[in-house]
N, C-alpha and C positions, 0 to 999 in steps of 0.2 A: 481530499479524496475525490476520485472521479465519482460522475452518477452512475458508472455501471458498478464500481465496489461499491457503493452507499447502500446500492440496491442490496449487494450481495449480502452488506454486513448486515442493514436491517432484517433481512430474511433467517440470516442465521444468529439475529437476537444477540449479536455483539456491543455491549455498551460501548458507550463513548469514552468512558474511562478506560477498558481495555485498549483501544483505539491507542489514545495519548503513553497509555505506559508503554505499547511499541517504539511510538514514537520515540521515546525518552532512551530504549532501551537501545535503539539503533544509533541514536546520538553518541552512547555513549561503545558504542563499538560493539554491541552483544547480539549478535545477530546468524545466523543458519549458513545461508553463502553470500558471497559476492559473485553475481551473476555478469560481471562489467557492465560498463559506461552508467554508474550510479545506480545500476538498481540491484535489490538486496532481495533475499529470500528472507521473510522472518515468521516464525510461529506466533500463531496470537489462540488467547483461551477460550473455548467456547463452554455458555456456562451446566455447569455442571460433568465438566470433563478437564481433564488436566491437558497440558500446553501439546504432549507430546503426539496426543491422540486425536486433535480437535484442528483447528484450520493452518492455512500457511498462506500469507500475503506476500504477493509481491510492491516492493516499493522503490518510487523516484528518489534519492535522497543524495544530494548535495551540501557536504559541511559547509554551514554558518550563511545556508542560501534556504533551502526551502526541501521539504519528504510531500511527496504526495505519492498515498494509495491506490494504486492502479487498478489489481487483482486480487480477488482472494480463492479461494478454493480446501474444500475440509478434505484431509488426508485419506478417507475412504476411499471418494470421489477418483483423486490419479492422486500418484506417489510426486511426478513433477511434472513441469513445463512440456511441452515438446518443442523440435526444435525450431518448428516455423512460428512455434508464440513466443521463444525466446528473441527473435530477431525482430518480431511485430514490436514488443513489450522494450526492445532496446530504443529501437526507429520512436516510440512514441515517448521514451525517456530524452530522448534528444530535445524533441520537442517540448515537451512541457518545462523542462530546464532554460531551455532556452525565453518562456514568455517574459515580461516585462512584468512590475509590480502591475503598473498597469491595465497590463494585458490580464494578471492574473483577478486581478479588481473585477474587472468586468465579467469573466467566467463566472467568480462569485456569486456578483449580481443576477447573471443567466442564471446561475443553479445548475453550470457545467462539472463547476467543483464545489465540493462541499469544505468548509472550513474544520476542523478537528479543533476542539478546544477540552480546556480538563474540566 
């Protein structure tokens, strides 16, 4: 995940296991829209509220390559994207798909991206 979701999720007290079961659940094809060029809309639970009332992240995701968490945003907040974040949020899925293990090694290391683990 980026530092600016990391920020988000911690704030709105989303564990890391919820985190991972999107993950898991976009893997497996269960996911809200297909936004193009790999990035996905998907509901995630915030606790003490069910999926449908609680946040919606956007995500990088690339089969058999690499998901990383962009954005998150709770449903109260806006219904969706507009349409100058949808092209922002595409332009920077290009890019982060595009980095190298490499490349992505070293964000790690910066603490640009945060690793997601179960």
């Amino acid at each position: 995940m980026t530092k600016h979701f990391s920020k988000w999720a911690a704030k709105q007290k989303i564990p890391r296991h919820e985190l991972f079961l999107a993950l898991t659940e976009i893997m497996a094809g269960n996911f809200e829209a297909n936004l193009g060029r790999n990035l996905y809309k998907k509901r995630i639970h915030f606790k003490g509220q069910g999926k449908s009332g609680s946040g919606r992240t956007i995500i990088c995701y690339k089969k058999d390559d690499r998901a990383i968490f962009v954005h998150g945003f709770a449903k109260n907040e806006k219904s969706n994207l507009s349409k100058k974040e949808l092209i922002a949020f595409k332009e920077l899925s290009k890019i982060l798909l595009r980095l190298s293990p490499e490349e992505i090694e070293i964000a790690i290391k910066n603490k640009d991206l945060i690793e997601v683990k179960s």
